[in-house]
MILO-98817 format. One line per 4 residues: their letters; for each residue x, z, y of N, C-alpha, C, O, CB. Coordinates in steps of 0.001 Angstrom, whole numbers. Glycine has a CB too. Example, Ala and Ser with C-alpha at 12.3 -4.5 7.8 and 13.67 -1.06 7.14 Angstrom:
% MILO-98817
AS> 13190 7800 -5690 12300 7800 -4500 13200 7800 -3300 14236 8465 -3319 11308 9046 -4473 | 12850 7080 -2250 13670 7140 -1060 12900 7870 30 13409 8039 1138 14084 5725 -598 $
This chain:
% MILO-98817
XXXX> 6114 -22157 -10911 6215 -21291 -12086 6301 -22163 -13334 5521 -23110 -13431 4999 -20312 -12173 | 7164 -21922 -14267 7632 -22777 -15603 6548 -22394 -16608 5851 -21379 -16634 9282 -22351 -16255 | 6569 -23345 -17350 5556 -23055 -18297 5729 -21723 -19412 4835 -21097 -19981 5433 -24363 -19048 | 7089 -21562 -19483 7310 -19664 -19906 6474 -19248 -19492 5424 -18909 -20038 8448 -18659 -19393 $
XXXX> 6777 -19196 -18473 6527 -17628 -17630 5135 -17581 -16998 4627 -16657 -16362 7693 -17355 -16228 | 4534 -19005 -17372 3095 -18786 -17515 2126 -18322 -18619 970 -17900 -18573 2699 -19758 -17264 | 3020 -18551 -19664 2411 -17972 -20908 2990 -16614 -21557 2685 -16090 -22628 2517 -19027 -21940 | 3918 -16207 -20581 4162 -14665 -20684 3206 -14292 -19468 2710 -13242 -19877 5933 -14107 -20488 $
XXXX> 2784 -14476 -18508 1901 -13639 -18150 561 -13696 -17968 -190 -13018 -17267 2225 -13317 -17362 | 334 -14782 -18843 -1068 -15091 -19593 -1334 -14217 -20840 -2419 -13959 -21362 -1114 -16641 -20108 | 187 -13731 -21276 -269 -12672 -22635 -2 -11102 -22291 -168 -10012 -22838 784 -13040 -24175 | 292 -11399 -21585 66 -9828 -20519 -887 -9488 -20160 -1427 -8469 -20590 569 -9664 -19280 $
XXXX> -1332 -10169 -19348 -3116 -10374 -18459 -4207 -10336 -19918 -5334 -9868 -19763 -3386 -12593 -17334 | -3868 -10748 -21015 -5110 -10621 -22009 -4531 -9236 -22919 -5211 -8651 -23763 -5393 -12293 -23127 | -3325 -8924 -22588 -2884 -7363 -23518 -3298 -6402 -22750 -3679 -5459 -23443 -1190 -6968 -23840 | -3448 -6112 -21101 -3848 -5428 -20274 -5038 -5608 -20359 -5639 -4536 -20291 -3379 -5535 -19243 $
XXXX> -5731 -6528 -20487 -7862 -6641 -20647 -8079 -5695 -21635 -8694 -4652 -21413 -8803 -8423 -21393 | -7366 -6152 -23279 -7827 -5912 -24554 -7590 -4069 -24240 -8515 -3262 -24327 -6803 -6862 -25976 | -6278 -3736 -23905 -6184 -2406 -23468 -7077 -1639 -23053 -7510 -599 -23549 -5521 -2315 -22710 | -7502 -2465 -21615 -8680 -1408 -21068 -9864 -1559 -21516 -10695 -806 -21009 -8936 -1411 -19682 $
XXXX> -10335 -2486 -22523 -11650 -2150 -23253 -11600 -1702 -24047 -12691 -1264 -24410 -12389 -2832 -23591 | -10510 -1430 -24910 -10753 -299 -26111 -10464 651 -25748 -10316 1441 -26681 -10144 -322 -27314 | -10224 1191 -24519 -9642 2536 -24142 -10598 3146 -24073 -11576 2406 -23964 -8876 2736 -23009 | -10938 4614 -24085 -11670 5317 -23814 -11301 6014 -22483 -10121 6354 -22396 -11850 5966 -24828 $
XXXX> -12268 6341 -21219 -12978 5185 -21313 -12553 4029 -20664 -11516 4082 -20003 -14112 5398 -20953 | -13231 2920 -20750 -13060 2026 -20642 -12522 1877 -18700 -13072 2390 -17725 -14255 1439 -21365 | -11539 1167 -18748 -11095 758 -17412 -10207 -903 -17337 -9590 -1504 -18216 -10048 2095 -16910 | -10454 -1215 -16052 -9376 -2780 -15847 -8764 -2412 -14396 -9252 -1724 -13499 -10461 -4705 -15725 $
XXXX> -7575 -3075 -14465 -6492 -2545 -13123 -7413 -3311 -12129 -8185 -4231 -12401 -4471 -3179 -13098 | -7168 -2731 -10904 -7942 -3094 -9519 -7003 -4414 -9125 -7535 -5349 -8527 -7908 -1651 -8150 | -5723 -4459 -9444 -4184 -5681 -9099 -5350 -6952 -9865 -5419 -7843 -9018 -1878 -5235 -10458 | -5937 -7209 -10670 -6697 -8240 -11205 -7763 -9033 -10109 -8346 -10087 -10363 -7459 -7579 -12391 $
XXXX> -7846 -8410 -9082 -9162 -8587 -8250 -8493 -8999 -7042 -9209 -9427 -6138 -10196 -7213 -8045 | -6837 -8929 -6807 -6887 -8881 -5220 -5865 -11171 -5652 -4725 -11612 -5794 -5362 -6684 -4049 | -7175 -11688 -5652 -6440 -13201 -5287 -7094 -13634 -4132 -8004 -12857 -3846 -6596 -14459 -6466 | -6990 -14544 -3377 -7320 -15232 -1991 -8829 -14490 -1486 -9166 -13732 -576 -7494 -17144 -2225 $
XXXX> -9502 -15177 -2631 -10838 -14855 -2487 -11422 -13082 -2960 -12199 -12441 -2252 -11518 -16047 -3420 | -11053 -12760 -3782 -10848 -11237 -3714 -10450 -10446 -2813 -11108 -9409 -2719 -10179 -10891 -4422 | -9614 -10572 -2128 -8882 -10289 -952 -9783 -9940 13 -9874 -8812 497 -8058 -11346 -508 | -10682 -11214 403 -11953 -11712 1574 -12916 -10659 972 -13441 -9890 1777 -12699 -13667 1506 $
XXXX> -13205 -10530 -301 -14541 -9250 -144 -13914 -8278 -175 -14626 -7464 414 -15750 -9015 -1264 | -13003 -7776 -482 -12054 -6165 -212 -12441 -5968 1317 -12997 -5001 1837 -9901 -6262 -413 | -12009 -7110 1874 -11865 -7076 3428 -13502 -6940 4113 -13549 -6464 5247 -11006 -8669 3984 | -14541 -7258 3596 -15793 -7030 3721 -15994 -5854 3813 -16195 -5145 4799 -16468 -7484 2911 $
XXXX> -15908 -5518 2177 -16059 -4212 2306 -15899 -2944 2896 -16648 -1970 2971 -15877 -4091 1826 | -14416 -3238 3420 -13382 -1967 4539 -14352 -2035 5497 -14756 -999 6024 -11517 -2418 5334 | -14825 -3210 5826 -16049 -3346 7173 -17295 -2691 7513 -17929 -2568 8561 -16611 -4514 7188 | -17509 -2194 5965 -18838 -1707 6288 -18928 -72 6691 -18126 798 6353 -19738 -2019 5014 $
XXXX> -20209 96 7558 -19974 1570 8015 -19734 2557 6760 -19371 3715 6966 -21311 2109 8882 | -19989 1969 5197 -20273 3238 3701 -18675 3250 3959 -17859 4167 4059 -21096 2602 1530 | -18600 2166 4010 -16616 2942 3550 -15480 3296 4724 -14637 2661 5358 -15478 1528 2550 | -15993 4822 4637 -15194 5549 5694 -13993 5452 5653 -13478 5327 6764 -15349 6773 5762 $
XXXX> -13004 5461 4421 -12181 5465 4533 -11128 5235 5559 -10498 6026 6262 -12266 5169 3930 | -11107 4010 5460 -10326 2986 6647 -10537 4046 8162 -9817 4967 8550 -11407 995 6860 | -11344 3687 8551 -11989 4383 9816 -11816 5925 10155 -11547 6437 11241 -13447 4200 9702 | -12033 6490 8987 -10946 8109 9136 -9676 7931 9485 -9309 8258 10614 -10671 9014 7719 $
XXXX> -8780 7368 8543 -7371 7475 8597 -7443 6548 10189 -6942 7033 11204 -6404 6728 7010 | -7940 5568 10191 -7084 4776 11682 -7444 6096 12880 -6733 6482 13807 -8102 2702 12375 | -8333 6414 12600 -8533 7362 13915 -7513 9004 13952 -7166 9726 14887 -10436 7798 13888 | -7297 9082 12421 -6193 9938 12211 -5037 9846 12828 -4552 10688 13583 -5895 9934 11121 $
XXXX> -4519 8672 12468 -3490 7923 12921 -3033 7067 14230 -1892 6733 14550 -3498 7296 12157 | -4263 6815 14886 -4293 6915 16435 -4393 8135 17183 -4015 8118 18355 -5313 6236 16895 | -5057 9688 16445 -4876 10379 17455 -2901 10799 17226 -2278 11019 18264 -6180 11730 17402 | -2453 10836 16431 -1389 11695 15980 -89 10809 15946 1033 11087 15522 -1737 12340 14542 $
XXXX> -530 9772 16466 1042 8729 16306 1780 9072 16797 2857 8755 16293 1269 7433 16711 | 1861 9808 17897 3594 10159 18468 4424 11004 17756 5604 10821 17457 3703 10898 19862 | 3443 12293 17417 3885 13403 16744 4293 12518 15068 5428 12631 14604 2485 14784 16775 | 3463 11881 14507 4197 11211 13425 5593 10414 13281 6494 10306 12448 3414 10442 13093 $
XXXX> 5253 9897 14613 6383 8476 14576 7320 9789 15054 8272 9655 14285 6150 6623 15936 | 7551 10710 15684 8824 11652 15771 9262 12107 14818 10462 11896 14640 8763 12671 16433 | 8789 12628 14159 8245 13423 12458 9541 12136 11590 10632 12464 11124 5556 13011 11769 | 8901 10587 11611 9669 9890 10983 11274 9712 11505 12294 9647 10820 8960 8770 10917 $
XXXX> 11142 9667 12704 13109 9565 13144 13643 10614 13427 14540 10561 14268 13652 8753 14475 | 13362 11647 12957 13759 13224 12910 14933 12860 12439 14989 12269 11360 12907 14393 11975 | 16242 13193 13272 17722 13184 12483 17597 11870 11338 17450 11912 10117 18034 14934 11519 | 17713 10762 12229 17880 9826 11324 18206 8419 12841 17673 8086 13900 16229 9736 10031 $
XXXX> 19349 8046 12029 19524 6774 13288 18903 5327 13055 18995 4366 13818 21193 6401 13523 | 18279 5384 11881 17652 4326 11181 16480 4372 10615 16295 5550 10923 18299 3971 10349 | 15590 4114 10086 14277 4170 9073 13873 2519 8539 13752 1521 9249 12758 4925 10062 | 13749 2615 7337 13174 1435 6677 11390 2235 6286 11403 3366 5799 14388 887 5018 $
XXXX> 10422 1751 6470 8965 2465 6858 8651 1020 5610 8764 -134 6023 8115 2520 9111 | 8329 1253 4362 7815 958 3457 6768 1476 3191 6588 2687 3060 8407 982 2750 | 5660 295 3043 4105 572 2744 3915 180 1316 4192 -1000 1099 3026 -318 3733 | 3602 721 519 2740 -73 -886 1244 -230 -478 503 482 199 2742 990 -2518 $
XXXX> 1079 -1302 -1065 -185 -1567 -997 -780 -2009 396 -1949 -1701 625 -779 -477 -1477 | -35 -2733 1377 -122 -2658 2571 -1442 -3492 3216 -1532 -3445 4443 1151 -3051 3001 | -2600 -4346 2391 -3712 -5067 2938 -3027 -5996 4354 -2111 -6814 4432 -5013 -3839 3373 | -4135 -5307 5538 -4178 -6618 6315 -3245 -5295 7201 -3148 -5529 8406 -5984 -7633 6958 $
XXXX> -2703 -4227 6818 -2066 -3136 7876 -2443 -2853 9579 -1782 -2534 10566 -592 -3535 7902 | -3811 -3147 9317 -4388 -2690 10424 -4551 -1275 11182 -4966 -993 12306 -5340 -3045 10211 | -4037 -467 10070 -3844 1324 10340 -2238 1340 10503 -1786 2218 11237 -4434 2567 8732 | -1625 733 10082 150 500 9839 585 124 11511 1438 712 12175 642 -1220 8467 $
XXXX> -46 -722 11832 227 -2026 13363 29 -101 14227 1050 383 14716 -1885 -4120 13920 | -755 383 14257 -360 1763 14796 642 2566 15119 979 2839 16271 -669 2352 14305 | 1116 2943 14170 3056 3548 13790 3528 2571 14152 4075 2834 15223 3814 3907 12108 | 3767 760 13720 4583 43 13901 4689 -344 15774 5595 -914 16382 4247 -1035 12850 $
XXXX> 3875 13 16096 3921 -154 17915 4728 665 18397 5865 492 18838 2594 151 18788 | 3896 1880 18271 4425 3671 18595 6111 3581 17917 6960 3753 18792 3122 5264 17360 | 6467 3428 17025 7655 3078 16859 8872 1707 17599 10093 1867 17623 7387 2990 15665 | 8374 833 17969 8406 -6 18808 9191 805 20676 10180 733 21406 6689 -571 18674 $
XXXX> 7848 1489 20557 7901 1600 21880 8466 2774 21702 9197 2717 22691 6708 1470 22729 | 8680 3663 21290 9834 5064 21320 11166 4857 20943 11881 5777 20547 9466 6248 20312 | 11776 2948 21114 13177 2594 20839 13632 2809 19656 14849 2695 19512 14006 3169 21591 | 12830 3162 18528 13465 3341 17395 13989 2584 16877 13612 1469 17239 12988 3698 16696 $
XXXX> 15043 2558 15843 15784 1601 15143 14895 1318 13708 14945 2285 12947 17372 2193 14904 | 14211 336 13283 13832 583 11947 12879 -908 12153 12401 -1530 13102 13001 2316 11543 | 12954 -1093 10117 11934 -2314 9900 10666 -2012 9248 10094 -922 9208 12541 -3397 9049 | 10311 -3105 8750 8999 -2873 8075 8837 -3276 6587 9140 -4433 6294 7982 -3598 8825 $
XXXX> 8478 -2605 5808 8492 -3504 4134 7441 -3358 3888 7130 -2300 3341 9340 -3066 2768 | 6170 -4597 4251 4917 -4039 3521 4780 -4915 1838 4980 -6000 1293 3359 -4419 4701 | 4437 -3936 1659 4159 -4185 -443 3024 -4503 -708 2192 -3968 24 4264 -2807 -1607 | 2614 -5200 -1507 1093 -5151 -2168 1227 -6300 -3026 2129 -7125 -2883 -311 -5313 -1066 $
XXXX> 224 -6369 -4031 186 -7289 -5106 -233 -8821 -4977 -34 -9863 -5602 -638 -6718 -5979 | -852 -8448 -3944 -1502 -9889 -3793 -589 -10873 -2240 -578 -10788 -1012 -3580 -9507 -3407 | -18 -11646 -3203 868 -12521 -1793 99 -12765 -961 588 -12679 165 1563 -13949 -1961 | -1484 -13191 -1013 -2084 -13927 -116 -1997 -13114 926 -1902 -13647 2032 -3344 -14374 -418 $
XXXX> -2009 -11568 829 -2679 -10354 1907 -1052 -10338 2319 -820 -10097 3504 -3658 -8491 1140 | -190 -10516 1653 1379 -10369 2545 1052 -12023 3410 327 -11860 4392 3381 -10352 1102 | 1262 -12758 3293 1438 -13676 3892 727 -13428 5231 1505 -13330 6180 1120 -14717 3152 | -839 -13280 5577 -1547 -13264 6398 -1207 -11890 7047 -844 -12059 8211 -2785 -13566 5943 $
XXXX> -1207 -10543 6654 217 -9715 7478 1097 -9881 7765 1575 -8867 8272 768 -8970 7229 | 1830 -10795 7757 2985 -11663 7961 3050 -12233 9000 3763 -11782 9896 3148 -12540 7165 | 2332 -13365 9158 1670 -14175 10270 1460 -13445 11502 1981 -13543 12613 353 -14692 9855 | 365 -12517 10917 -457 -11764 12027 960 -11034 12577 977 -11089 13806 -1920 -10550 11390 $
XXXX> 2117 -10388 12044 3062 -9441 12911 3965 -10221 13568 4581 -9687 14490 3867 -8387 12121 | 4263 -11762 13217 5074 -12036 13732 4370 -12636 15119 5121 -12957 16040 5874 -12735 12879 | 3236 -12756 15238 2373 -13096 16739 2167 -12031 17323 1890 -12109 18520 947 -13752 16698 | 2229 -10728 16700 1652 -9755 17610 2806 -8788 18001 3005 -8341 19131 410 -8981 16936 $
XXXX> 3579 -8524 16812 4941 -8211 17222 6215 -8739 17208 6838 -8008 16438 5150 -7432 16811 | 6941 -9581 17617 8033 -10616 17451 9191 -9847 17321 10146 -10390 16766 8180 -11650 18614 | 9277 -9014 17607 10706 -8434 17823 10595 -7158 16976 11212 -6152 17326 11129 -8102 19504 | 9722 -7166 15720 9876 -6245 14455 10784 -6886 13475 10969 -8099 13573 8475 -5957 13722 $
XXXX> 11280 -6312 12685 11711 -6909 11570 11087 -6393 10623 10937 -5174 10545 12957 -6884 11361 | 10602 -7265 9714 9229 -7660 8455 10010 -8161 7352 10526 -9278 7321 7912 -9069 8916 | 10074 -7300 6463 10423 -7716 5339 9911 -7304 4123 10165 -6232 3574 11462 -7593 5318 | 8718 -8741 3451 7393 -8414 2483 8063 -8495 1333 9157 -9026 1145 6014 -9451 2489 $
XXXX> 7034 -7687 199 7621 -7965 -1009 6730 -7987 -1797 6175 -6907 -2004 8548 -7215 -1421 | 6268 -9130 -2501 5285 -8915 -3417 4866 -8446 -4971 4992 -9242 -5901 5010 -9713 -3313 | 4417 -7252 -5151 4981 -6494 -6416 4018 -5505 -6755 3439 -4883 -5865 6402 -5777 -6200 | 3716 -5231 -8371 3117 -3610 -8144 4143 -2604 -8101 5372 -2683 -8099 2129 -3082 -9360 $
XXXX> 3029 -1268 -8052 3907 146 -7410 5277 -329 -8085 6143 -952 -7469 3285 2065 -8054 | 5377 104 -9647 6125 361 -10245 7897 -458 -9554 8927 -59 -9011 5411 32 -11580 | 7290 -1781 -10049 8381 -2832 -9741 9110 -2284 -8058 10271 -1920 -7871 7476 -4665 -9680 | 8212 -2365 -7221 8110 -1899 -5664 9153 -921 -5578 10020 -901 -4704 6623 -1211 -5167 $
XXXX> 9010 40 -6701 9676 1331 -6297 11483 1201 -6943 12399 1994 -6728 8621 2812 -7128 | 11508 18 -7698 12858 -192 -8150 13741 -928 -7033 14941 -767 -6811 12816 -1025 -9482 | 13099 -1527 -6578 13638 -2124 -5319 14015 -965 -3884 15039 -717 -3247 12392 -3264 -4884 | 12828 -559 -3841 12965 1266 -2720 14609 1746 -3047 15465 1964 -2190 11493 3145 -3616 $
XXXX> 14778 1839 -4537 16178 3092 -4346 17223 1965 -4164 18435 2059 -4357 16668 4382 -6019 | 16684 1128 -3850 18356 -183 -3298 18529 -748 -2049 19324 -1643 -1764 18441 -1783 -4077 | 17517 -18 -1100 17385 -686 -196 18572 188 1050 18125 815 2011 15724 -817 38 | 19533 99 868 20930 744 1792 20494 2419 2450 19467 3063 2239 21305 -566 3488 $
XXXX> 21449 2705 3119 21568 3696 3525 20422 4243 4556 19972 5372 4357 22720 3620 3897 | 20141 3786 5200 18755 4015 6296 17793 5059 5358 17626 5130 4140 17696 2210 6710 | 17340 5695 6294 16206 7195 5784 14662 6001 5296 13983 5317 6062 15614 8830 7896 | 14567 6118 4081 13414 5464 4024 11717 6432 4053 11681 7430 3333 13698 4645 2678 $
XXXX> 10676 6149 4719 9560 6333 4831 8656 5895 3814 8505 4680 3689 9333 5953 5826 | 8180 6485 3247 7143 4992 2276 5950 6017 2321 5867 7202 1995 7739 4292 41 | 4968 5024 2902 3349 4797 2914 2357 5061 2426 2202 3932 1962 3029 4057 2804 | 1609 5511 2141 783 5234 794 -328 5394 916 -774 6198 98 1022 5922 -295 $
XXXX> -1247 4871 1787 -2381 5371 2401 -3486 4984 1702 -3460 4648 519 -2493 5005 3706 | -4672 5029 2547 -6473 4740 1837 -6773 5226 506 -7582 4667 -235 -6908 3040 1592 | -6072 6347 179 -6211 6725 -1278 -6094 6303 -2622 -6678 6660 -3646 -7008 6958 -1370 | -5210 5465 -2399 -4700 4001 -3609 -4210 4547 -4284 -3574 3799 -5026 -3713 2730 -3351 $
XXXX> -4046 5975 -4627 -3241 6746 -5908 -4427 7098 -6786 -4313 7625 -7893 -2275 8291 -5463 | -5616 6755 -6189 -7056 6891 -7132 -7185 5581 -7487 -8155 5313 -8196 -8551 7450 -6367 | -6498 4757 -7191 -6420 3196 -8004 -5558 3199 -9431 -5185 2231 -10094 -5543 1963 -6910 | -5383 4530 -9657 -4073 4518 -11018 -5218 5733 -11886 -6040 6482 -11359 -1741 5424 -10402 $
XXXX> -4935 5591 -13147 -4956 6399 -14071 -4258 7485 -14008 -3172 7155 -13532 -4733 5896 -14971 | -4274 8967 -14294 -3972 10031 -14255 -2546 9701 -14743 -1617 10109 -14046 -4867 10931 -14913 | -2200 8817 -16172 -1295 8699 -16894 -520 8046 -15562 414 8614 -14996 -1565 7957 -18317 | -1017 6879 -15202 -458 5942 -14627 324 6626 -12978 1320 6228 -12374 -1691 4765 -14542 $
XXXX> -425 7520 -12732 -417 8502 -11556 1061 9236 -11132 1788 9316 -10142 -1471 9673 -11961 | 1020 9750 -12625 2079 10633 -13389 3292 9966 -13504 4428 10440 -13528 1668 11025 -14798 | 2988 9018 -13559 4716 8025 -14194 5239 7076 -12449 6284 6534 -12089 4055 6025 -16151 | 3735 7310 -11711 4391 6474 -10422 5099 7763 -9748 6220 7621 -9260 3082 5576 -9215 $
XXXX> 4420 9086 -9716 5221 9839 -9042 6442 10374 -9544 7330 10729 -8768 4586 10691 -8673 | 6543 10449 -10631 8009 10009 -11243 8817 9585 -11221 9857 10166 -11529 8249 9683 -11757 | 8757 8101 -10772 9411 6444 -10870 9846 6763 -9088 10957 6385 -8716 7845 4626 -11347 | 8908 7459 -8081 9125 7604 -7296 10213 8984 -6490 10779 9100 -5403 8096 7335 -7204 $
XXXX> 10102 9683 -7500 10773 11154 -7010 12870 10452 -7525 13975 10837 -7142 9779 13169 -8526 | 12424 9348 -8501 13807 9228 -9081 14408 7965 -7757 15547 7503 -7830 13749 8572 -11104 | 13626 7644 -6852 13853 6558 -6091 14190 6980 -4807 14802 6155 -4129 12800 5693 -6084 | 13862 8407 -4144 14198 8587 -3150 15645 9858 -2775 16009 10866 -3382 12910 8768 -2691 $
XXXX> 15961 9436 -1981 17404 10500 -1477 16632 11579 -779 15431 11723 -553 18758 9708 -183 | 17603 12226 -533 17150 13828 185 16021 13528 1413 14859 13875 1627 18775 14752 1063 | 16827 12853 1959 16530 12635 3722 15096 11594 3656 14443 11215 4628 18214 11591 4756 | 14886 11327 2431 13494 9941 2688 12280 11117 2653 12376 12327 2449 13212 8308 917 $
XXXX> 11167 10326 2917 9558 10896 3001 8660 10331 2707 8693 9188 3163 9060 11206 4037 | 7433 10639 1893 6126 9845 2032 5247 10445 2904 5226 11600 3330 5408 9661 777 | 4705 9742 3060 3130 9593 3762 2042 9293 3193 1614 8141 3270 2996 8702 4649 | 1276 10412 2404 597 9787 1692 -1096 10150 2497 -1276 11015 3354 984 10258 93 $
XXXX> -1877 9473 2079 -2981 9625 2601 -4023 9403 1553 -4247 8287 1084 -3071 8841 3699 | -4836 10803 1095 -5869 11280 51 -6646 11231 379 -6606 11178 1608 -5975 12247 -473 | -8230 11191 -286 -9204 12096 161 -9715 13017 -227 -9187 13513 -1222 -9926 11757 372 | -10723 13575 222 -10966 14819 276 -12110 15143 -1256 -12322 14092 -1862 -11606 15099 1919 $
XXXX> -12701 16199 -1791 -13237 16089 -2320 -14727 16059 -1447 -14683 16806 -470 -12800 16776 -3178 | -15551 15602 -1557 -16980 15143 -1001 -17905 15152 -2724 -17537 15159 -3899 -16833 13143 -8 | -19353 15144 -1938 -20308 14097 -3168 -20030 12894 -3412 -19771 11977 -2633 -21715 13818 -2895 | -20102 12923 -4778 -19721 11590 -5590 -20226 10404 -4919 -19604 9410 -4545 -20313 11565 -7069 $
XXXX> -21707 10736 -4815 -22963 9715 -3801 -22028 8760 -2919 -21880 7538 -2937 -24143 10851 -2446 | -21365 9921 -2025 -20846 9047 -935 -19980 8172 -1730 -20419 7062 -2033 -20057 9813 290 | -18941 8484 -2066 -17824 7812 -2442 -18269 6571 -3376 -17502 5608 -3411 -16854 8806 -3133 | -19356 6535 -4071 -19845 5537 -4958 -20715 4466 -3959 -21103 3377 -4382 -20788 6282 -6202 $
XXXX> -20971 4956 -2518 -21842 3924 -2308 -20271 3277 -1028 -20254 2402 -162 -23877 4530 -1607 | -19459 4006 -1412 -17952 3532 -141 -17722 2044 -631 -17664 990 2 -15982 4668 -397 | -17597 2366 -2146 -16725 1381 -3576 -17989 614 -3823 -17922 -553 -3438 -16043 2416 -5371 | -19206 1002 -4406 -20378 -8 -4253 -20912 -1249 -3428 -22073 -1178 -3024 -21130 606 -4079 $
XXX> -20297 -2184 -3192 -21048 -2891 -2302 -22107 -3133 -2157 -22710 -3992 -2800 -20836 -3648 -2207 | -22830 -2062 -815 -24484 -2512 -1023 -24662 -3789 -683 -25728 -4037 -1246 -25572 -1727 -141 | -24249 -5004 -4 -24548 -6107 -217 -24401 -6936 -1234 -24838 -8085 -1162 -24246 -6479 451 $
């Protein structure tokens, strides 16, 4: 990286801080937290029994994979299956098998901000699945989704699981599903995966690390 373009996004990174502390109320993007070592306590955390999350959806998604992965090649001779935000895609390696093994034609684009977590999904698919085609991109939503409406003719799928649309601001919420409705053709789909409303309790001690 040139010394520009280190000091353009050194004045970004302190216009986005100054932003979210004078904002009412006060907030900082979660994309700030995911570097090597950030990454490693995210990944802690998914571990522990408070944060259901993870552990709902994989079991969601293991009971229902066939009926999904059909759902996705419904009248379509192709699929590009784009994830934002894709971590270590340990709920993803699910669909990506089940798809595998029902002969489908289609690749993989997992997204997320932090290269380190593409790289090591990376690794991990090309040992466990060799004969996928993986193609990472490292980016937030926004950027992510400019790339989505260029990616050729194939029915695209895109991802969006563990409730990472509660990682955005209402504003911010608003302008991704936007950025996104202008990115997809008739025939594409998401997959998105919410949660539910519950007590706050829980959900604060999911995100809390009690250790």
């Amino acid at each position: 990286m040139d010394e520009q373009t280190l000091i353009k996004a050194d004045l970004q990174f302190a216009n986005e801080i100054k932003k979210g502390l004078t904002d009412f109320p006060k907030h900082l993007s979660s994309k700030f937290i995911y570097d090597e070592n950030g990454d490693k306590i995210f990944q802690e955390i998914m571990d522990m029994p408070s944060y259901y999350l993870t552990n709902c959806e994989y079991e969601t998604l293991q009971r229902n994979r066939r009926q999904i992965v059909e759902l996705f090649a419904k009248n379509s001779n192709s699929i590009n299956l784009i994830e934002l935000g894709a971590g270590d895609g340990k709920k993803t390696k699910l669909l990506l098998e089940e798809l595998y093994n029902c002969n489908t034609n289609f690749k993989y684009t997992p997204i997320d901000i932090s290269q380190n977590a593409l790289d090591l999904l990376h690794s991990s698919l090309i040992k466990e699945y060799p004969n996928i085609e993986v193609d990472p991109f490292q980016g937030t939503y926004i950027e992510s989704l400019k790339r989505i409406g260029n990616t050729g003719d194939e029915k695209n799928i895109i991802l969006f699981l563990g409730s990472n649309i509660g990682n955005l601001l209402h504003e911010q919420a608003i302008l991704f599903l936007q950025e996104l409705e202008k990115t997809m053709k008739d025939e594409d789909m998401i997959f998105l995966g919410c949660d539910q409303k519950k007590d706050p309790q829980t959900i604060l001690d999911a995100y809390n690390d009690p250790e």
